[in-house]
C-alpha positions in Angstrom: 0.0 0.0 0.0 1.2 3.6 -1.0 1.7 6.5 1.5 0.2 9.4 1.1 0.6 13.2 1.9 -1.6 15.5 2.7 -2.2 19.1 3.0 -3.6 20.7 6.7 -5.1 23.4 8.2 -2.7 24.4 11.4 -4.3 27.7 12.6 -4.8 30.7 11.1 -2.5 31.7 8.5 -0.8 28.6 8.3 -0.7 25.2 6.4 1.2 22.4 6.2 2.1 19.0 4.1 2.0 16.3 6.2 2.4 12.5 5.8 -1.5 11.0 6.5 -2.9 7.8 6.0 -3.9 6.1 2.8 -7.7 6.5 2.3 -9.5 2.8 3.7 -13.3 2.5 2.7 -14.3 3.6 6.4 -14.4 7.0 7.5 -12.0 7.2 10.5 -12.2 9.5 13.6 -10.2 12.8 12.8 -10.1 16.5 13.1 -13.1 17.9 11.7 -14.6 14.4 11.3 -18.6 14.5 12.8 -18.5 11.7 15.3 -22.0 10.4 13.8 -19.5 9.5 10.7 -16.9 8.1 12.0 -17.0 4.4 11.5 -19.4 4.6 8.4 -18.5 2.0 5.4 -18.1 3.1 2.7 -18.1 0.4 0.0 -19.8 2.7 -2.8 -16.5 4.5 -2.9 -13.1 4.6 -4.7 -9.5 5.5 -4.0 -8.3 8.0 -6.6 -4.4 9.2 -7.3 -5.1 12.7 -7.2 -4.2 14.2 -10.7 -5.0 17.5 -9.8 -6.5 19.3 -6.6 -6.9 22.8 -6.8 -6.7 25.9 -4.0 -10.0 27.4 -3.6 -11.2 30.8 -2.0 -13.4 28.9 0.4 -10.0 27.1 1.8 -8.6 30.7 1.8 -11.9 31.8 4.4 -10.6 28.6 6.7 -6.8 29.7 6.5 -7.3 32.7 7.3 -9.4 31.6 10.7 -12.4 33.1 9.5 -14.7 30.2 10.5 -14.7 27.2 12.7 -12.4 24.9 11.0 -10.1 22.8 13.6 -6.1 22.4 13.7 -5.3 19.4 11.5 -8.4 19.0 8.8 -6.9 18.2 5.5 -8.2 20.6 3.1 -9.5 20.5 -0.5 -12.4 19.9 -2.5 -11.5 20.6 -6.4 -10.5 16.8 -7.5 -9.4 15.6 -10.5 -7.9 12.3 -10.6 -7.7 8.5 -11.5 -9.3 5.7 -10.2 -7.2 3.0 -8.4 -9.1 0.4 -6.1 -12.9 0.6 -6.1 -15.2 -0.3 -3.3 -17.4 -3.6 -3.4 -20.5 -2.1 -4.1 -19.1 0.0 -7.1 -20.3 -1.2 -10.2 -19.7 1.4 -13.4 -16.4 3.4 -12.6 -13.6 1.2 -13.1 -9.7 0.9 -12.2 -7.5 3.8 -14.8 -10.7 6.2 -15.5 -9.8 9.7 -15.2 -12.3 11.5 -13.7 -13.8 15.0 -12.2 -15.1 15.0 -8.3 -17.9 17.2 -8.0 -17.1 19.3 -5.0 -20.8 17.8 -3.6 -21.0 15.0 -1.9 -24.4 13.4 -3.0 -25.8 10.0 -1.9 -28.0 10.2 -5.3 -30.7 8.7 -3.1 -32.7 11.5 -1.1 -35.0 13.6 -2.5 -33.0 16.4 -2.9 -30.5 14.5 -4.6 -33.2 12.9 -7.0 -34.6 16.7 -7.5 -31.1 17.4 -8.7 -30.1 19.4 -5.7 -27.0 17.7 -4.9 -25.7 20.8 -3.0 -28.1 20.1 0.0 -28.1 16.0 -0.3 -29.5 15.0 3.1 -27.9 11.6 4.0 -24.2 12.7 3.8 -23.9 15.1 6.9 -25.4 14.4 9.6 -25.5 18.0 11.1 -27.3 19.6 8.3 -28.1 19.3 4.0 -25.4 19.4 2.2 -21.6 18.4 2.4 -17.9 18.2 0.8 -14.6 17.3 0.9 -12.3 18.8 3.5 -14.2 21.6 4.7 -15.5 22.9 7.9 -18.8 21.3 9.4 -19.5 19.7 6.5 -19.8 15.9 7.2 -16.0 15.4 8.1 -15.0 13.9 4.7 -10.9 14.0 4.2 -10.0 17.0 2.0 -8.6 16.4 -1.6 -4.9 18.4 -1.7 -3.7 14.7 -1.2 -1.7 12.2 -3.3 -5.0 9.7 -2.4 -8.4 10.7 -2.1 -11.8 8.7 -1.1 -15.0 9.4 -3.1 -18.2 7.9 -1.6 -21.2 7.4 -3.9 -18.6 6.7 -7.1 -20.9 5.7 -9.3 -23.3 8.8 -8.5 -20.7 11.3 -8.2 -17.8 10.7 -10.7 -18.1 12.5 -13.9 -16.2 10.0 -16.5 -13.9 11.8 -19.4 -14.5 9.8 -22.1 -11.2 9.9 -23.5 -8.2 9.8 -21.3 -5.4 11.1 -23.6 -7.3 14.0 -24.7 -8.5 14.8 -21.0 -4.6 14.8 -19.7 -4.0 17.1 -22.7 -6.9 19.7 -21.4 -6.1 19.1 -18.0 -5.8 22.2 -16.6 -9.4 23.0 -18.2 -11.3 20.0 -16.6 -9.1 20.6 -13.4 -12.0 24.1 -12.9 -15.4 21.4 -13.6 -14.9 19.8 -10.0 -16.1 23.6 -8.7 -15.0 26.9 -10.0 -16.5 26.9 -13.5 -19.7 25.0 -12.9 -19.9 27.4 -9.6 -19.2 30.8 -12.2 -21.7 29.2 -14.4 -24.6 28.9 -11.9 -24.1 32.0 -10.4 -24.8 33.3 -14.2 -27.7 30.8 -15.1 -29.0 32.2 -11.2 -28.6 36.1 -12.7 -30.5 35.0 -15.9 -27.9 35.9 -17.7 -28.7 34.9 -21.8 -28.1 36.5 -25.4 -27.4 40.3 -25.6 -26.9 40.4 -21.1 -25.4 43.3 -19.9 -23.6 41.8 -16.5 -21.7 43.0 -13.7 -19.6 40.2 -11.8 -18.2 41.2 -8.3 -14.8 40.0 -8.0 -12.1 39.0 -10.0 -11.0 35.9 -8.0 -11.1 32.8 -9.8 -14.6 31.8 -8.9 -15.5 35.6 -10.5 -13.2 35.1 -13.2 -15.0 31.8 -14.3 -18.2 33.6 -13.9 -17.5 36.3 -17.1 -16.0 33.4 -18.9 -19.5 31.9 -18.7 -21.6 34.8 -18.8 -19.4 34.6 -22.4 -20.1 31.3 -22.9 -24.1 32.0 -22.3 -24.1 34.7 -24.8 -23.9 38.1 -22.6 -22.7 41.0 -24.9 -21.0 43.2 -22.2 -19.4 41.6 -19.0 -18.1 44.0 -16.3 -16.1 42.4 -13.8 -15.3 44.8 -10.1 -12.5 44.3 -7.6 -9.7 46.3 -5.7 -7.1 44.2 -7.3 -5.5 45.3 -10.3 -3.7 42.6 -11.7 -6.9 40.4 -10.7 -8.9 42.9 -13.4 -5.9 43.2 -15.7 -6.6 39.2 -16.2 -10.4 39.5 -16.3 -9.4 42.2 -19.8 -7.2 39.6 -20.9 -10.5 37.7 -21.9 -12.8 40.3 -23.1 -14.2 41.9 -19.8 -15.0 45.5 -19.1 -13.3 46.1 -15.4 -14.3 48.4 -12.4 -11.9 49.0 -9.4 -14.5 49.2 -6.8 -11.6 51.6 -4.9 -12.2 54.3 -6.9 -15.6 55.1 -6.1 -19.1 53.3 -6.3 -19.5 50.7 -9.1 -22.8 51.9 -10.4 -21.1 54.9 -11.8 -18.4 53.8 -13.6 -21.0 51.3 -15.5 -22.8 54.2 -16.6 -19.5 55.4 -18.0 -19.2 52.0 -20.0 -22.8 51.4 -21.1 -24.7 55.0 -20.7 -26.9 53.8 -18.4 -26.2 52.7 -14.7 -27.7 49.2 -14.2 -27.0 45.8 -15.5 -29.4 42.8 -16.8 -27.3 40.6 -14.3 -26.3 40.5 -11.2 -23.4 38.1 -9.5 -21.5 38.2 -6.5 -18.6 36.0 -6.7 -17.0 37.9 -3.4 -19.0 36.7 -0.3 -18.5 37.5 3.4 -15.5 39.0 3.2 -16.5 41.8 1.0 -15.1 45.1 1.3 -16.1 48.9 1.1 -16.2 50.4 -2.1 -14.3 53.7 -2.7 -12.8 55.6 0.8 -14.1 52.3 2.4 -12.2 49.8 0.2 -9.5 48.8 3.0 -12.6 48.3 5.5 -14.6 45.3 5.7 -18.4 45.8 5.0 -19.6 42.6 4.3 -23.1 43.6 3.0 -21.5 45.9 0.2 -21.6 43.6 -2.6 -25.0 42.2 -2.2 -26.3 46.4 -1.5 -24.5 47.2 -4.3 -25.4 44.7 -6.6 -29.1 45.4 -5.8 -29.0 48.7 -6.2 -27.1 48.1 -10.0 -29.2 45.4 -11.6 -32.3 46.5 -13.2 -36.3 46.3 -11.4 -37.3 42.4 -12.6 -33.4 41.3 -12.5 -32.1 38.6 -10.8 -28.8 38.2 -8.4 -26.7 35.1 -8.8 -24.8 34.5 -5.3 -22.0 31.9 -5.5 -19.6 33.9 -3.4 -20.0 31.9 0.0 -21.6 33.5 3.1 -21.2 31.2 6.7 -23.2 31.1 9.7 -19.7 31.3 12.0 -16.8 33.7 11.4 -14.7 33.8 14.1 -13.5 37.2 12.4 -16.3 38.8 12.1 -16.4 42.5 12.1 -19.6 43.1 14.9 -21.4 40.4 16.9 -24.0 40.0 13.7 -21.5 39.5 11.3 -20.1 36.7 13.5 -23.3 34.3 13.0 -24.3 35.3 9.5 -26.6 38.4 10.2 -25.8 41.5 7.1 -27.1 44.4 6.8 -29.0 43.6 3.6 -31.1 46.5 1.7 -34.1 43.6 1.7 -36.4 46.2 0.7 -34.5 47.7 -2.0 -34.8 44.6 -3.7 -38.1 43.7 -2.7 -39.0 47.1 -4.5 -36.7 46.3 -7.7 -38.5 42.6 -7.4 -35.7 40.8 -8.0 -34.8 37.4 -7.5 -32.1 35.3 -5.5 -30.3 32.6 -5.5 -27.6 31.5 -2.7 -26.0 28.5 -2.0 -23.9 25.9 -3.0 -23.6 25.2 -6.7 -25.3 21.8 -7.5 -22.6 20.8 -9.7 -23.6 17.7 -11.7 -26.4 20.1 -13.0 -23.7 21.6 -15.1 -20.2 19.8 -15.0 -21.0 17.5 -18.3 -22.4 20.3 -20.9 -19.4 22.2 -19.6 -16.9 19.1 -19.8 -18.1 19.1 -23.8 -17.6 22.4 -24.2 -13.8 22.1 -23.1 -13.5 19.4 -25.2 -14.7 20.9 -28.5 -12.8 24.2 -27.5 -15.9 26.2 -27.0 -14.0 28.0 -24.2 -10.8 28.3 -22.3 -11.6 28.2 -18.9 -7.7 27.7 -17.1 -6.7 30.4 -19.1 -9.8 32.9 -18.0 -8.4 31.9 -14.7 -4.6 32.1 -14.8 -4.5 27.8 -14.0 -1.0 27.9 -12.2 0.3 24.2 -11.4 2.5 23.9 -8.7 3.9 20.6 -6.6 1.8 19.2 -3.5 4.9 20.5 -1.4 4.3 24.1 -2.6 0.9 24.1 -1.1 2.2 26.6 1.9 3.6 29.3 -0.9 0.5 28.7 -3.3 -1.7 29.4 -0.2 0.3 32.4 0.8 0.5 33.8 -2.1 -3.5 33.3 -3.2 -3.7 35.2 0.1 -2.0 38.2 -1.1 -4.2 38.6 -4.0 -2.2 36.7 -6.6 -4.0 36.5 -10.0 -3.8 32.9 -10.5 -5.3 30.0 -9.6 -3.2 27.3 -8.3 -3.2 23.8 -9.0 -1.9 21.5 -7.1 -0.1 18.8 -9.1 0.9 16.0 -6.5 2.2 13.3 -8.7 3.7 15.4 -11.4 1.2 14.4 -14.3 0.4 17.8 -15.2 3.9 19.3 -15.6 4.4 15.7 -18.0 1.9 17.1 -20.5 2.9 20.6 -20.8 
């Protein structure tokens, strides 16, 4: 049996890459593990050799100690990898696929699962709907920035590429379906956004930046992307986007100076909880300003897309409210405006093989949009570090070196 490494939260502002066990068809006790899971089989699951395991902005909110996350949970749920031992009850995924982990983990048996709401599946944590892979309170599963990885549900939850050579060559494409771009793409589909959309996306993170690559992809004809960070909007122009740095005043006005008009069709906050001020306020944290902002921008009868990720515990919080979730939301603006909402996590398999076929047939270059930045397992402390300073990239984790073999 191989070792395997692992990388772990150890406190705010700090990770490491530590030897852990190999994955075993059982979840064990460990930090972060929900004691009501620990001893569950779990013979509907595989062992996959990572391939690729990707830093996320929601792994960022734990590193930096903004929520509840304990010393010692191995992070990361972007997985891309290949299949090497299957569990007894597996049946369709086999040994050597190469395959995409939706960053959900669904039973495919409870009703929300069979309603296609795999973001809230009700059988995987026992706390509360919905669940994935190494992140606070959400079922204990072991994170994916790992050489091995278990996947419960395999048959359910793996999204096949049917052709493994021409996958490894896209690689760093597919590497965005197990979150980032289906995640961008729902918070679009959420906003309405469709032919001839005029869209404003705050943030030009990754999660952002694959949001205007699919507002593109849907068909919007003007895509304004706002942030703070310039190199972060230099690489959302690098694509296409109009760009608005939120520190130099409010973003309504400066979209009336790109479209003649100061509201969008669409909405989509690709920020989350912590948002900052816009203008003399942008070094201040004011975690209701995107979602005020964004309903005072999008048109009456528009809709708000809301991927960014908003938690009922933050340690960091900036008042006693913002600690358990509670914003100062502008409700009744957009009550008034009658717009719509949608929050929560992106139900992934909704989306990740229509935008699997688009990568395939080239309809879009998603690890570009993004800056897709592979670096070794053992760089996971700098790759975090740097993410943290508002580097424009997104990093990849490449733990057995079968990335840097293709390029």
């Amino acid at each position: 049996m191989p070792g395997n490494k692992a990388v772990s939260y150890q406190g705010p502002g700090r990770v490491e890459v530590q030897d852990t066990a190999y994955p075993e068809f059982e979840l064990k006790e460990g930090p972060g593990v929900n004691p009501l899971n620990v001893g569950r089989k779990v013979p509907h699951g595989v062992v996959l050799k990572a391939v690729a395991t990707n830093i996320c902005g929601s792994d960022q909110h734990m590193v930096r100690g903004r929520t509840t996350a304990p010393a010692g949970l191995v992070l990361g749920h972007e997985i891309t990898g290949e299949v090497v031992e299957t569990g007894s009850d597996v049946e369709f995924i086999k040994v050597g696929d190469l395959v995409s982990v939706p960053f959900n983990i669904a039973c495919g048996r409870c009703r929300n699962c069979k309603e296609g709401k795999t973001g809230v599946c009700e059988n995987v944590n026992p706390d509360r709907p919905g669940s994935a892979y190494g992140y606070v309170d959400m079922g204990g599963w072991v994170g994916g920035q790992a050489e091995y990885v278990l996947v419960p549900y395999a048959d359910w939850n793996l999204l096949k590429f049917p052709d493994k050579d021409q996958a490894m060559e896209k690689i760093l494409d597919l590497a965005m379906l197990s979150d980032i771009f289906p995640t961008g793409y729902h918070g679009c589909v959420s906003a309405g956004v469709t032919t001839g959309s005029t869209v404003y996306v705050a943030g030009a993170g990754p999660v952002g930046l694959a949001a205007a690559a699919s507002a593109f992809l849907l068909g919007a004809a003007v895509v304004i992307v706002g942030d703070l960070n310039k190199d972060r909007l230099e690489q959302a122009r690098s694509f296409g986007c109009e760009t608005v740095n939120v520190a130099e005043g409010e973003p309504k006005d400066q979209i009336e100076q790109i479209l003649g008009e100061p509201e969008v069709d669409c909405g989509v906050d690709a920020v989350g909880f912590e948002a900052r001020g816009h203008g003399r306020d942008a070094e201040t944290e004011r975690p209701a300003t995107v979602l005020n902002s964004l309903m005072d921008l999008t048109r009456a009868g528009g809709a708000l897309g809301i991927p960014g990720l908003y938690v009922t515990g933050d340690p960091g919080g900036v008042d006693d409210a913002a600690k358990v979730g509670s914003l100062s939301i502008r409700l009744g603006l957009g009550w008034a405006k009658s717009h719509s909402f949608v929050t929560g996590q992106c139900p992934v398999m909704r989306y990740n093989r229509k935008l699997m076929m688009a990568i395939l047939h080239d309809r879009v270059q998603i690890a570009k949009a993004v800056n897709a930045t592979p670096i070794p397992l053992d760089e996971a402390p700098r790759g975090y570090e740097e993410f943290d300073h508002g580097a424009a990239r997104k990093y990849v984790l490449d733990p057995h070196g079968m990335i840097s073999k293709t390029g």
